[in-house]
PDB file of N, CA, C and O in Angstrom:
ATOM      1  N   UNK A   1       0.839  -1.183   0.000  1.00  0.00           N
ATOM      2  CA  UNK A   1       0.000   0.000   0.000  1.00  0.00           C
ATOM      3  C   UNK A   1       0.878   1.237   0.000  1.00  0.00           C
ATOM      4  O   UNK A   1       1.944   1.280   0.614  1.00  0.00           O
ATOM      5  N   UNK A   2       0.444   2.126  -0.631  1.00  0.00           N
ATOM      6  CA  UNK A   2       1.661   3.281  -0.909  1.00  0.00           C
ATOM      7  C   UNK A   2       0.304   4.516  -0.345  1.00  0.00           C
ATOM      8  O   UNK A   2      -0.872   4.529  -0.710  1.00  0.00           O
ATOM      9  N   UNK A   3       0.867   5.271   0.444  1.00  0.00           N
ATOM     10  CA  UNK A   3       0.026   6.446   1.248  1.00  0.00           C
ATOM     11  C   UNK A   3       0.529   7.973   0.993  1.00  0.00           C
ATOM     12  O   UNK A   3       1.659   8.449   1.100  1.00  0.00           O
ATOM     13  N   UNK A   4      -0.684   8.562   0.624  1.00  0.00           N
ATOM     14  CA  UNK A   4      -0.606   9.586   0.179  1.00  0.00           C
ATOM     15  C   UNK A   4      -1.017  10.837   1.072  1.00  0.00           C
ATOM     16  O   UNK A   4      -2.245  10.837   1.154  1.00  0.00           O
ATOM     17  N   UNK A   5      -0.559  11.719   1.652  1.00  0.00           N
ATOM     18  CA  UNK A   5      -1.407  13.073   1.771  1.00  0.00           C
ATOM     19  C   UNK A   5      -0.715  14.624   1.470  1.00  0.00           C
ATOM     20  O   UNK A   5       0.465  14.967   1.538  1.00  0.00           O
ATOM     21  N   UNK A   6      -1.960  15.427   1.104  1.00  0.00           N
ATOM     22  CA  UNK A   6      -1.164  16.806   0.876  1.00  0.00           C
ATOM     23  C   UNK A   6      -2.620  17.311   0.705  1.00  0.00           C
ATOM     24  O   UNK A   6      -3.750  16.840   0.832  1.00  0.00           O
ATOM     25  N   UNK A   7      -1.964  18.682   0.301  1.00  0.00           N
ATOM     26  CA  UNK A   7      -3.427  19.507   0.606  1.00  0.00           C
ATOM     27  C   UNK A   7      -3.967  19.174  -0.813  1.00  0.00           C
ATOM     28  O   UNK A   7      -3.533  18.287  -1.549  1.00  0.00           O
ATOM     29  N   UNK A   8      -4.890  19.950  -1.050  1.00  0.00           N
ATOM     30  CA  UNK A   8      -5.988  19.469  -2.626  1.00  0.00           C
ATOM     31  C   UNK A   8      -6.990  20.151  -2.686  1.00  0.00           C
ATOM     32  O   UNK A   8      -7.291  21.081  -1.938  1.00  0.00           O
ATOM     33  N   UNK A   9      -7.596  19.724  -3.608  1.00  0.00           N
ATOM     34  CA  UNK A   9      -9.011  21.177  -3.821  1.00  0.00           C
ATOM     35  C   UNK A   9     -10.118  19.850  -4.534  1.00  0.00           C
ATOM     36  O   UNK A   9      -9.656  18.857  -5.095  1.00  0.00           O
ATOM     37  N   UNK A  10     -10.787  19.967  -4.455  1.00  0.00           N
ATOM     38  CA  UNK A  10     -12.227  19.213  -4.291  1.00  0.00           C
ATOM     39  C   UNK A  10     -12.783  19.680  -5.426  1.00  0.00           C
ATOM     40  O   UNK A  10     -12.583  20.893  -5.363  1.00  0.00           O
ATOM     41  N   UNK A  11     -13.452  19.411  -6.585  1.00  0.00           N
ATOM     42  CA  UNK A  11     -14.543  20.126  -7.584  1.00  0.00           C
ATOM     43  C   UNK A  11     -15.967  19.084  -7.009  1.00  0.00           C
ATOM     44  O   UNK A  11     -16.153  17.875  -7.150  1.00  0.00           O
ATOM     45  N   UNK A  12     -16.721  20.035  -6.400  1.00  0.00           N
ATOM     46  CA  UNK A  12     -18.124  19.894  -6.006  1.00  0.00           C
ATOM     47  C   UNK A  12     -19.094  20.761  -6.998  1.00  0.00           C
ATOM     48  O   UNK A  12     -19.345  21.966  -6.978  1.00  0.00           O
ATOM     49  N   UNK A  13     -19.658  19.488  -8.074  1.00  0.00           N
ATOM     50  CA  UNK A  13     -20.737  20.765  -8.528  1.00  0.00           C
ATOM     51  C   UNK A  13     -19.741  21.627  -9.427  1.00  0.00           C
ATOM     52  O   UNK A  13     -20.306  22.488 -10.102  1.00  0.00           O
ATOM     53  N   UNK A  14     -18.456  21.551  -9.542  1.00  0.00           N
ATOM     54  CA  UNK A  14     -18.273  22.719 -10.451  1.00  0.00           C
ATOM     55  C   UNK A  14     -17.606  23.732  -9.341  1.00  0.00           C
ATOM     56  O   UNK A  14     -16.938  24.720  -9.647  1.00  0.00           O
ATOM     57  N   UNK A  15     -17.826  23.423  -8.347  1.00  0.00           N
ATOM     58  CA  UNK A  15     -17.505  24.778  -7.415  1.00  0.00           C
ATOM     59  C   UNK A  15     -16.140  23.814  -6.645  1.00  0.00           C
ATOM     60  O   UNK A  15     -16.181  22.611  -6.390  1.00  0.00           O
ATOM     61  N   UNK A  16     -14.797  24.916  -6.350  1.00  0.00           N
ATOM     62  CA  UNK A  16     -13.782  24.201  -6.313  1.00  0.00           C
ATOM     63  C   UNK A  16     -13.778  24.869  -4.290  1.00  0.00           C
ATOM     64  O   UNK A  16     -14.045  26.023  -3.954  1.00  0.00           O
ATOM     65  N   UNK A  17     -13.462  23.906  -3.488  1.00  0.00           N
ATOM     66  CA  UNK A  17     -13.339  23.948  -2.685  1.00  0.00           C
ATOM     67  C   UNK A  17     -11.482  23.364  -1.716  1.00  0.00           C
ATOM     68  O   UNK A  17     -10.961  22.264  -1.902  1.00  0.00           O
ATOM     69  N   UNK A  18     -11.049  24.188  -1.020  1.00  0.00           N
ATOM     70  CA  UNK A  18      -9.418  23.598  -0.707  1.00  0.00           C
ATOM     71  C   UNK A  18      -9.782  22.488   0.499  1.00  0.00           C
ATOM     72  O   UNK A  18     -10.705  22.382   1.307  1.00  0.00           O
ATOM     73  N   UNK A  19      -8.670  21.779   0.220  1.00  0.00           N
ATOM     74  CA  UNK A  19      -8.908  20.090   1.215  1.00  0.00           C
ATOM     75  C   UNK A  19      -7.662  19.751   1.561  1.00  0.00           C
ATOM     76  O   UNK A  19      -6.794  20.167   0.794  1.00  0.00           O
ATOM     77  N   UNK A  20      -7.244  19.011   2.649  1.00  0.00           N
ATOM     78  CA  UNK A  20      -6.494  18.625   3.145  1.00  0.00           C
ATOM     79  C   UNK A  20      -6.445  16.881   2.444  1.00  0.00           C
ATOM     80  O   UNK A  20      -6.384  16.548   3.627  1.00  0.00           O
ATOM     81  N   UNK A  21      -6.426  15.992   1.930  1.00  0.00           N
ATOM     82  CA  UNK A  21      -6.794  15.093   1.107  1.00  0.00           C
ATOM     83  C   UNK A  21      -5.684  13.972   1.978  1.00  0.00           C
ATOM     84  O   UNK A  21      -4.568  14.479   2.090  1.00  0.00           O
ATOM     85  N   UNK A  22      -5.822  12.251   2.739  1.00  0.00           N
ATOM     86  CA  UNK A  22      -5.399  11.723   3.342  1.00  0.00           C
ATOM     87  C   UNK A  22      -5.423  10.084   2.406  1.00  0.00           C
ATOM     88  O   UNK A  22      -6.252   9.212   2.669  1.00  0.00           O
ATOM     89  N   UNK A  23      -4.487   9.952   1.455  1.00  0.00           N
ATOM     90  CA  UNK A  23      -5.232   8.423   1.391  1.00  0.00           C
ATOM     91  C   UNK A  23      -4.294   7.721   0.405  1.00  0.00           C
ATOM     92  O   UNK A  23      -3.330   8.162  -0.223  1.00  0.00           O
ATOM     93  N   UNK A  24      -5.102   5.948   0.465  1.00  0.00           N
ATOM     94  CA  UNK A  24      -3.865   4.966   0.154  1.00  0.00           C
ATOM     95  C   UNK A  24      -4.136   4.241  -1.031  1.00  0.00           C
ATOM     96  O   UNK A  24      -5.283   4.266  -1.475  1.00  0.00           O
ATOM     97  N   UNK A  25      -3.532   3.802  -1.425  1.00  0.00           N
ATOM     98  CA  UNK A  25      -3.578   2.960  -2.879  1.00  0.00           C
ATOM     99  C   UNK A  25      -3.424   1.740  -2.210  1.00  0.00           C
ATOM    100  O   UNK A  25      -2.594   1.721  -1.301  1.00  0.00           O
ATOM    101  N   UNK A  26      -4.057   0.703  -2.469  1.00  0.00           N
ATOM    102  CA  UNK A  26      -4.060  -0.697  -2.241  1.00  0.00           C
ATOM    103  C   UNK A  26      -3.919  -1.405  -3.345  1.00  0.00           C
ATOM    104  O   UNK A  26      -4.961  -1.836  -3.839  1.00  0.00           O
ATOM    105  N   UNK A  27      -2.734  -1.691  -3.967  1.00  0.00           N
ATOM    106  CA  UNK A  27      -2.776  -2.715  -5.275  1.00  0.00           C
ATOM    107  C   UNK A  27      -2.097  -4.215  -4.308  1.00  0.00           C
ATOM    108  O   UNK A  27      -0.918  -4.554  -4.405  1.00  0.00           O
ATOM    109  N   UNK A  28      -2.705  -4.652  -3.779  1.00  0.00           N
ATOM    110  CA  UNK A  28      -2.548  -5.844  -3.588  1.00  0.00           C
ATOM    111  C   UNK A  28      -3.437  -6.609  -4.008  1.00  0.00           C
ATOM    112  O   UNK A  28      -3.237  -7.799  -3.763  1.00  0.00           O
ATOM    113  N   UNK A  29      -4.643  -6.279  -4.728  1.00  0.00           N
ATOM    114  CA  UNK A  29      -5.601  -7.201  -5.585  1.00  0.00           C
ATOM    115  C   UNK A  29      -5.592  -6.610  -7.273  1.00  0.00           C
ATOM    116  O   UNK A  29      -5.238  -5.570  -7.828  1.00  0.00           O
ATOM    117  N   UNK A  30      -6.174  -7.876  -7.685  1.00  0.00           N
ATOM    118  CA  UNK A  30      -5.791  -7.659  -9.009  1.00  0.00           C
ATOM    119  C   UNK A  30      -6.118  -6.012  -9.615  1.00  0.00           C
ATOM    120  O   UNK A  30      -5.563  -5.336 -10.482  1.00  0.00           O
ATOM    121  N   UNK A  31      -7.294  -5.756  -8.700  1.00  0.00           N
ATOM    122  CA  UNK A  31      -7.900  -4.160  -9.265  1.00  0.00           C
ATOM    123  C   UNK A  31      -7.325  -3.309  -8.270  1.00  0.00           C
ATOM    124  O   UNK A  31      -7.524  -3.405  -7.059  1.00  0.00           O
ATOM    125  N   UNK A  32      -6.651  -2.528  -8.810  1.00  0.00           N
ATOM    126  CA  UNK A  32      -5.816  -1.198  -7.936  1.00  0.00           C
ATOM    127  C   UNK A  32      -7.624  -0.641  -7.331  1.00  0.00           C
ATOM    128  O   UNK A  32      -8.693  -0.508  -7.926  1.00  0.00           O
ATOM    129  N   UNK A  33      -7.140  -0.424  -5.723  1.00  0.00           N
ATOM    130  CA  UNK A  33      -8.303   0.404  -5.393  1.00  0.00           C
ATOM    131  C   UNK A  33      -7.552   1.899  -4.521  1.00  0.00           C
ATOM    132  O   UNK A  33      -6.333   1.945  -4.350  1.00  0.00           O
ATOM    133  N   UNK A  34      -8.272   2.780  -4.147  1.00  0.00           N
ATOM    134  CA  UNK A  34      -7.761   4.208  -3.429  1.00  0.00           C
ATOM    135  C   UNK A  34      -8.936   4.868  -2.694  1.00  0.00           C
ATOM    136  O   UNK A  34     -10.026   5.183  -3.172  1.00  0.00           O
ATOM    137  N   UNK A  35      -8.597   4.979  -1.724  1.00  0.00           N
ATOM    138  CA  UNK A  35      -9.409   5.415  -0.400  1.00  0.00           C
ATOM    139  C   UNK A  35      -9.108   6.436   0.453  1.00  0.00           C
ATOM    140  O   UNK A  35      -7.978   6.917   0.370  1.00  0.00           O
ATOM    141  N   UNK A  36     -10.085   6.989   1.475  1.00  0.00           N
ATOM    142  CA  UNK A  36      -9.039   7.925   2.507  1.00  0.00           C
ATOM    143  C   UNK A  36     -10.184   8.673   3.245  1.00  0.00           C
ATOM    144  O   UNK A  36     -11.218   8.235   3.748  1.00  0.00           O
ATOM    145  N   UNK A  37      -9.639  10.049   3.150  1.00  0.00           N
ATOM    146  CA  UNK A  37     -10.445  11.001   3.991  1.00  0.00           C
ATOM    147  C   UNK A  37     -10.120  12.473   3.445  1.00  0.00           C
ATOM    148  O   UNK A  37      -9.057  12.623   2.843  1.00  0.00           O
ATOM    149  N   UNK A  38     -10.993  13.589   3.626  1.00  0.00           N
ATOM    150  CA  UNK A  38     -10.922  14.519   3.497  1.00  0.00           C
ATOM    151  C   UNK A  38     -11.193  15.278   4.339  1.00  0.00           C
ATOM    152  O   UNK A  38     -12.226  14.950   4.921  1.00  0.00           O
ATOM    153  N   UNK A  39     -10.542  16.573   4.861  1.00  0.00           N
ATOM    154  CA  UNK A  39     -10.610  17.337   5.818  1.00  0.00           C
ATOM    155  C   UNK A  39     -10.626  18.864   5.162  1.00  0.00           C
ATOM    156  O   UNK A  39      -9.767  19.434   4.489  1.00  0.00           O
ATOM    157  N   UNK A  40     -12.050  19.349   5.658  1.00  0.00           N
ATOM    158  CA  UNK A  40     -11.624  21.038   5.160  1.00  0.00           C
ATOM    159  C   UNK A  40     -12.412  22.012   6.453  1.00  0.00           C
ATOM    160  O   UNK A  40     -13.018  21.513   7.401  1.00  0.00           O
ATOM    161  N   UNK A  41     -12.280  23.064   6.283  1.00  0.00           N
ATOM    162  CA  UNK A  41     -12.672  24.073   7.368  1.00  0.00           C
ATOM    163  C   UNK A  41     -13.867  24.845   6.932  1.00  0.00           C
ATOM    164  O   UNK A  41     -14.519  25.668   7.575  1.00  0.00           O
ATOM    165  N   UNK A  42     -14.034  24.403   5.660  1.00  0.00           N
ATOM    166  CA  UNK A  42     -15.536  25.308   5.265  1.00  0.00           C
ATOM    167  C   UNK A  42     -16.729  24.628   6.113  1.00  0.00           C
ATOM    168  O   UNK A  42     -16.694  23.454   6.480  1.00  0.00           O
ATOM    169  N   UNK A  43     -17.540  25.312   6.315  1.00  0.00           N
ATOM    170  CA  UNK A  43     -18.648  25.383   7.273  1.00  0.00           C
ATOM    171  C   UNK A  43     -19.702  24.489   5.769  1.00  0.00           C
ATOM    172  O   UNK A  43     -19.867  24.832   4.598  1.00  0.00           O
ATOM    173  N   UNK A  44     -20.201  23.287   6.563  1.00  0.00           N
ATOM    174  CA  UNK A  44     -20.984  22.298   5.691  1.00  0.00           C
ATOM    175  C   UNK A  44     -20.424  21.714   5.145  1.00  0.00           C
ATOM    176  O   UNK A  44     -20.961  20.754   4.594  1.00  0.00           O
ATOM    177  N   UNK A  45     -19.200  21.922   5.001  1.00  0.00           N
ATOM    178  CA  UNK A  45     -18.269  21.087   3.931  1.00  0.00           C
ATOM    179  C   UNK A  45     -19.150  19.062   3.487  1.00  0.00           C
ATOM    180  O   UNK A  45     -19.488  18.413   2.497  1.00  0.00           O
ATOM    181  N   UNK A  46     -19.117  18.917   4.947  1.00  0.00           N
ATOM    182  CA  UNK A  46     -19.788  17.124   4.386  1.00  0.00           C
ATOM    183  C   UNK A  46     -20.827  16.850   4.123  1.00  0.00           C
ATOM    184  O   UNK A  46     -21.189  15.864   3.480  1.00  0.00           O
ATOM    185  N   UNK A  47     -21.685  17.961   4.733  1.00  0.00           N
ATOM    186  CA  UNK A  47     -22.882  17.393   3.808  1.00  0.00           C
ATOM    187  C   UNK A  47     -22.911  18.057   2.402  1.00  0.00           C
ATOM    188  O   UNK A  47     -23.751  17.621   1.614  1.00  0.00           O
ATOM    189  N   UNK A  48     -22.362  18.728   2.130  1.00  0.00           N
ATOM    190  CA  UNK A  48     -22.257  19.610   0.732  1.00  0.00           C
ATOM    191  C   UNK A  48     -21.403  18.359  -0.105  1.00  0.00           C
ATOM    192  O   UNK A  48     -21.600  18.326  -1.320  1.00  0.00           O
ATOM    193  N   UNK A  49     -20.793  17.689   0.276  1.00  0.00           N
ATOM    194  CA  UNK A  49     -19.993  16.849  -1.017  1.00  0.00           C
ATOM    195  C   UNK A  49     -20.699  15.454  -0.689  1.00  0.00           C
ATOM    196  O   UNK A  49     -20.588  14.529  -1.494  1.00  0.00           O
ATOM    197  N   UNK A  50     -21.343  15.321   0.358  1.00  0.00           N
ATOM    198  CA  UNK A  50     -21.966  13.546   0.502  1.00  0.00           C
ATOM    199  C   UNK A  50     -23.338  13.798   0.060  1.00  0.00           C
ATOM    200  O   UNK A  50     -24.089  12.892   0.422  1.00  0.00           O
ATOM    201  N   UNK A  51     -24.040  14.931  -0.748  1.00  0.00           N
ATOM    202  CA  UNK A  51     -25.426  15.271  -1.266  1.00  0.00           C
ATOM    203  C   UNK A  51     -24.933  16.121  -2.851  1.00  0.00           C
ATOM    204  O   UNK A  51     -25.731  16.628  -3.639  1.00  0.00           O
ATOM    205  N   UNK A  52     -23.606  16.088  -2.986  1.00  0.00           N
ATOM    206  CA  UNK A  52     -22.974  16.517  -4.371  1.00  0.00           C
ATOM    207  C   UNK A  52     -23.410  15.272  -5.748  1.00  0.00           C
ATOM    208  O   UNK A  52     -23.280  14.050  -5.677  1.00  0.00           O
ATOM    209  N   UNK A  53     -23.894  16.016  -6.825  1.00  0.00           N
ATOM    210  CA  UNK A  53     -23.669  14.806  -7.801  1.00  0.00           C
ATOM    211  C   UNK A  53     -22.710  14.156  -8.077  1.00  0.00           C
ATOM    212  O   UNK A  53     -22.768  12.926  -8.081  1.00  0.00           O
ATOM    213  N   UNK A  54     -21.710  14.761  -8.343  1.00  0.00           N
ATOM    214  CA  UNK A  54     -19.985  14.986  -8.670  1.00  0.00           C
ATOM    215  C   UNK A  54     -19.066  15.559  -7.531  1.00  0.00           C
ATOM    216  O   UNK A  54     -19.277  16.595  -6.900  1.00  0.00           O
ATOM    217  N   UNK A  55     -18.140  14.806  -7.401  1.00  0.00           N
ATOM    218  CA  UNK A  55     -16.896  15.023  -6.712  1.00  0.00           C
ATOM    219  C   UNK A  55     -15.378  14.917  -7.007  1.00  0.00           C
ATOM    220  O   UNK A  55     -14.860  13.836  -6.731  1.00  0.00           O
ATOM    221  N   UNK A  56     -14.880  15.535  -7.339  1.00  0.00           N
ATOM    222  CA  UNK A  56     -13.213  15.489  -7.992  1.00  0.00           C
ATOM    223  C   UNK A  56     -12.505  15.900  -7.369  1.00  0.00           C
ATOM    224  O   UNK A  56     -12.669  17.089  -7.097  1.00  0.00           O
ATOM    225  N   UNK A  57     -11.458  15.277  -6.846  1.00  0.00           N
ATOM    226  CA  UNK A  57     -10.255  15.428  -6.419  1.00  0.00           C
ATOM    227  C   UNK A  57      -9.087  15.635  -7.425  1.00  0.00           C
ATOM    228  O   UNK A  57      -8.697  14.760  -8.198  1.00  0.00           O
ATOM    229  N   UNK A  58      -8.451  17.186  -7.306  1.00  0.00           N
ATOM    230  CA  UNK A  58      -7.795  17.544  -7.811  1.00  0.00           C
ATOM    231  C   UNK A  58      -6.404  17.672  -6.830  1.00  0.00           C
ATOM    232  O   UNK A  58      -6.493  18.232  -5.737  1.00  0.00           O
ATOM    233  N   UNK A  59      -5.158  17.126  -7.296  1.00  0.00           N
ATOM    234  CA  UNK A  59      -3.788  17.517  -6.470  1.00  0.00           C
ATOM    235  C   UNK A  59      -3.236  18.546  -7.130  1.00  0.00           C
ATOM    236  O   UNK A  59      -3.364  18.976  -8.276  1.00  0.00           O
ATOM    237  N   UNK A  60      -2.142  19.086  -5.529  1.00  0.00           N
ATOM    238  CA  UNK A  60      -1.359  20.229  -6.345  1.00  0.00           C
ATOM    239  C   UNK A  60      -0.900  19.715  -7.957  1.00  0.00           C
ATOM    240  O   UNK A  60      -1.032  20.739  -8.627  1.00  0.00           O
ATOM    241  N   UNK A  61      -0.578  18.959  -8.580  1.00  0.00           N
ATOM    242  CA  UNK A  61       0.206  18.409  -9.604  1.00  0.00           C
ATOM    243  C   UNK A  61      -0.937  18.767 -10.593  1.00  0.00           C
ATOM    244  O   UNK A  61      -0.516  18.834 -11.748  1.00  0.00           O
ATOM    245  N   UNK A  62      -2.107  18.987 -10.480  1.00  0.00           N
ATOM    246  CA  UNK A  62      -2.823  19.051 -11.426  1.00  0.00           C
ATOM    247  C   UNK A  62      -3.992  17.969 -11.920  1.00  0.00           C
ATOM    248  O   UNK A  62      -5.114  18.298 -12.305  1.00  0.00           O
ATOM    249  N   UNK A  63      -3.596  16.907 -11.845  1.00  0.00           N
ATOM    250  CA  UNK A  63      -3.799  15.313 -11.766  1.00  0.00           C
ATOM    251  C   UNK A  63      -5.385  15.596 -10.983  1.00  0.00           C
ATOM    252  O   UNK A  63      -5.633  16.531 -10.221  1.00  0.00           O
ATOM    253  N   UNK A  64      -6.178  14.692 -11.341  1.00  0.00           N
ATOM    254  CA  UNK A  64      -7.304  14.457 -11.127  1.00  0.00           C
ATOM    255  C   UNK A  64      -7.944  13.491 -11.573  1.00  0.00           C
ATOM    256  O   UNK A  64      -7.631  12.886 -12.599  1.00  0.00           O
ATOM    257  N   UNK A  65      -9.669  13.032 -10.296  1.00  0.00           N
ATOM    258  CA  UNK A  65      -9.925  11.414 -10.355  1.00  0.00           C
ATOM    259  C   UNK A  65     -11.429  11.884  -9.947  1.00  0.00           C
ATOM    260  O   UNK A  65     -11.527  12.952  -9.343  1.00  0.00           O
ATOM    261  N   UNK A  66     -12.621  11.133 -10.249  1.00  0.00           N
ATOM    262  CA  UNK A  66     -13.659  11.229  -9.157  1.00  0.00           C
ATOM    263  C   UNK A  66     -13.456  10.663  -8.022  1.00  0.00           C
ATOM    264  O   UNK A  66     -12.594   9.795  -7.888  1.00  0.00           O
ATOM    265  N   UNK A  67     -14.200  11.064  -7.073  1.00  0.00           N
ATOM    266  CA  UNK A  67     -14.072  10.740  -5.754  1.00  0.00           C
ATOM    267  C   UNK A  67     -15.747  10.360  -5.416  1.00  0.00           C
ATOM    268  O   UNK A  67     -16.687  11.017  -5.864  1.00  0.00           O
ATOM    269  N   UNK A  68     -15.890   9.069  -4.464  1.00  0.00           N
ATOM    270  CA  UNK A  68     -17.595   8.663  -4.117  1.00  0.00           C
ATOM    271  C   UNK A  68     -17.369   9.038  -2.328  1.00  0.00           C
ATOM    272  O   UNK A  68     -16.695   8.454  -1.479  1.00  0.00           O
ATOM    273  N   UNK A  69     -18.245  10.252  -2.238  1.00  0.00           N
ATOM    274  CA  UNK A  69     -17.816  10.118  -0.613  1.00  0.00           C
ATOM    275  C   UNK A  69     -18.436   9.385   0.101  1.00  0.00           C
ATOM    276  O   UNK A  69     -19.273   8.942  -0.685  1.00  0.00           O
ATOM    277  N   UNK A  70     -18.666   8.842   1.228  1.00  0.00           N
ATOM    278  CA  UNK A  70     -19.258   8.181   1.847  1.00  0.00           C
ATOM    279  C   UNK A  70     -19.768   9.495   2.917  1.00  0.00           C
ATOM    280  O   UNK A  70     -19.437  10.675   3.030  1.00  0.00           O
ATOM    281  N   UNK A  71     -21.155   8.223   3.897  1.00  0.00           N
ATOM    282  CA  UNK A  71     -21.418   9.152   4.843  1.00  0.00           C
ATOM    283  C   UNK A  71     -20.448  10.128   5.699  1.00  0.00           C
ATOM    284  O   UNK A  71     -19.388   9.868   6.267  1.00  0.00           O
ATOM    285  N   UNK A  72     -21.071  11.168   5.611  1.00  0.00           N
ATOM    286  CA  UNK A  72     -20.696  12.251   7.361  1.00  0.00           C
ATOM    287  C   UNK A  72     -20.994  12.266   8.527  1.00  0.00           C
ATOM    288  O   UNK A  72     -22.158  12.664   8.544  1.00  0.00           O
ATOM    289  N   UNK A  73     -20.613  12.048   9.698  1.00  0.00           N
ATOM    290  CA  UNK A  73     -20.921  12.051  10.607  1.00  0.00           C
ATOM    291  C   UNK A  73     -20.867  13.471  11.220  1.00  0.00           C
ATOM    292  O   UNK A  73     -20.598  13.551  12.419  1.00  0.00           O
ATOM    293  N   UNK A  74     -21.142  14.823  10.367  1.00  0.00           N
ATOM    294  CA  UNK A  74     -20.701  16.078  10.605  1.00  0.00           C
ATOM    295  C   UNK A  74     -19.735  16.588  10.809  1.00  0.00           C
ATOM    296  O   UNK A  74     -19.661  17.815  10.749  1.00  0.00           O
ATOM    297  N   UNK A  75     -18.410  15.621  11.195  1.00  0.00           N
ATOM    298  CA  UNK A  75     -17.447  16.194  11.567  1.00  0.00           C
ATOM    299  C   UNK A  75     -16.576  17.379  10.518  1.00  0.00           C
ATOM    300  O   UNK A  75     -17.039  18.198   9.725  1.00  0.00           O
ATOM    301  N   UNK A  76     -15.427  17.134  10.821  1.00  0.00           N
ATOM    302  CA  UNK A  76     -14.417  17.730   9.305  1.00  0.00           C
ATOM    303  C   UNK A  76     -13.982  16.750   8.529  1.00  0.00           C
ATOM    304  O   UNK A  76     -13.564  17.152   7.443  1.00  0.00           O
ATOM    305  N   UNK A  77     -13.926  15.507   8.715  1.00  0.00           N
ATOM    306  CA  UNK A  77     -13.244  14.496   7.853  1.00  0.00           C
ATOM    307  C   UNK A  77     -14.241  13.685   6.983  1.00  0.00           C
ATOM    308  O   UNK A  77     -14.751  12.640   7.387  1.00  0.00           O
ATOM    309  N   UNK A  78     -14.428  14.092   6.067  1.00  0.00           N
ATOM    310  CA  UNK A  78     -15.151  12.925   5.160  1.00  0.00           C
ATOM    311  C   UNK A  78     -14.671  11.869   4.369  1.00  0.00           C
ATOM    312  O   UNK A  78     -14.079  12.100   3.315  1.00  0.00           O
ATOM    313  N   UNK A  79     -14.909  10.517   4.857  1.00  0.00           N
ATOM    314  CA  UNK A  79     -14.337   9.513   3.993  1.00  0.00           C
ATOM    315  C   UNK A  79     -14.864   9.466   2.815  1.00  0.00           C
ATOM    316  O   UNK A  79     -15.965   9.890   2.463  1.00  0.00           O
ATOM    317  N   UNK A  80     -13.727   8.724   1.950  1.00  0.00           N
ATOM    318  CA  UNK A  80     -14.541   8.449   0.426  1.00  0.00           C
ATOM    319  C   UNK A  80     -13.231   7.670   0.099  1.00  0.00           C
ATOM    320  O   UNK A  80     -12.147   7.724   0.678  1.00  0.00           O
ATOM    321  N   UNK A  81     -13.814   6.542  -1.546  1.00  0.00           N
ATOM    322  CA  UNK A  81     -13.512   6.446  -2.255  1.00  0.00           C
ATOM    323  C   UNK A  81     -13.296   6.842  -3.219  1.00  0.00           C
ATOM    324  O   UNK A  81     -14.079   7.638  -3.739  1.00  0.00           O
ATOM    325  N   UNK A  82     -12.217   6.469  -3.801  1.00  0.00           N
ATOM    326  CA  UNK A  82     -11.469   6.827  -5.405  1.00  0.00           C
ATOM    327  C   UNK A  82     -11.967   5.869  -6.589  1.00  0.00           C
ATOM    328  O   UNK A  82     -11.942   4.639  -6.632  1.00  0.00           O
ATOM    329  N   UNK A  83     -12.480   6.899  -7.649  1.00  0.00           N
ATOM    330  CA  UNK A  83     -12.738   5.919  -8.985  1.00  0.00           C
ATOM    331  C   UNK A  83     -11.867   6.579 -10.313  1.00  0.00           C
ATOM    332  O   UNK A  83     -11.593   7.716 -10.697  1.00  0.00           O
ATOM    333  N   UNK A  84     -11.572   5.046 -10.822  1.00  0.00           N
ATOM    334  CA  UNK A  84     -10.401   4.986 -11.725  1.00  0.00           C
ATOM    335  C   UNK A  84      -9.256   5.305 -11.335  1.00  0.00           C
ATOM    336  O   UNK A  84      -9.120   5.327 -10.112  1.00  0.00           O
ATOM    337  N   UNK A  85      -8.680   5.472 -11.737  1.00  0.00           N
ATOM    338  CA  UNK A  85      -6.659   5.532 -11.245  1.00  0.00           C
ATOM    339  C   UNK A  85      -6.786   6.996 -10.670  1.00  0.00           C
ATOM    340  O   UNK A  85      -7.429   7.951 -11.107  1.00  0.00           O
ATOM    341  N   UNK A  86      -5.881   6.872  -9.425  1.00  0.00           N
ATOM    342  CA  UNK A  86      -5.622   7.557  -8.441  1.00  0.00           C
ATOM    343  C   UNK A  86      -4.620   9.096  -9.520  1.00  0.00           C
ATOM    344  O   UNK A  86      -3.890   9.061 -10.511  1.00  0.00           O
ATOM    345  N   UNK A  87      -5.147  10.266  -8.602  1.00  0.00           N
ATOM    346  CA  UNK A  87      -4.689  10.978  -9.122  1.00  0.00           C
ATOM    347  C   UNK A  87      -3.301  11.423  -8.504  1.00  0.00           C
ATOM    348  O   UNK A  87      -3.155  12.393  -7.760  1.00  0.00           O
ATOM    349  N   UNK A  88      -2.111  10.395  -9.012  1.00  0.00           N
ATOM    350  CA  UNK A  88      -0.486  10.755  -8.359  1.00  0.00           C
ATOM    351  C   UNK A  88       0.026  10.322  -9.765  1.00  0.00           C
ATOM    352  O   UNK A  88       1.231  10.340 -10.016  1.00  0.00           O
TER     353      UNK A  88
END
């Protein structure tokens, strides 16, 4: 598993939001998978991306992936999954 974090920006909707972005690549099965968490300081931040149609994770590098978030428990950290190849 190779682990990733750095800051990042989120496309919700079209509307780009900054993220703290936490997460790992698991290619130990035949299908590469990528997971993690997201942390930001905007006020609603989780329910605004776990009621989003679209979610993209964009890195400083430019590189970008959809992202499926999973539930919020309100906090700041929203988990989610990564679809299609990880954006590194």
């Amino acid at each position: 598993m190779n682990r990733y974090e750095s800051e990042a920006v989120v496309v919700i909707d079209g509307e780009e939001t900054d993220v703290y972005a936490e997460f790992v690549i698991d290619d130990s099965a035949t299908l590469k998978t990528w997971y993690g968490t997201l942390t930001s300081e905007e006020p609603g931040f989780g329910f605004k991306i776990v009621t989003s149609n679209r979610a993209v994770l964009r890195m400083p590098s430019g590189k970008e992936a959809p992202i499926a978030p999973r539930t919020n428990s309100g906090g700041a950290d929203v988990p989610f999954t990564g679809s299609g190849a990880p954006p590194v």
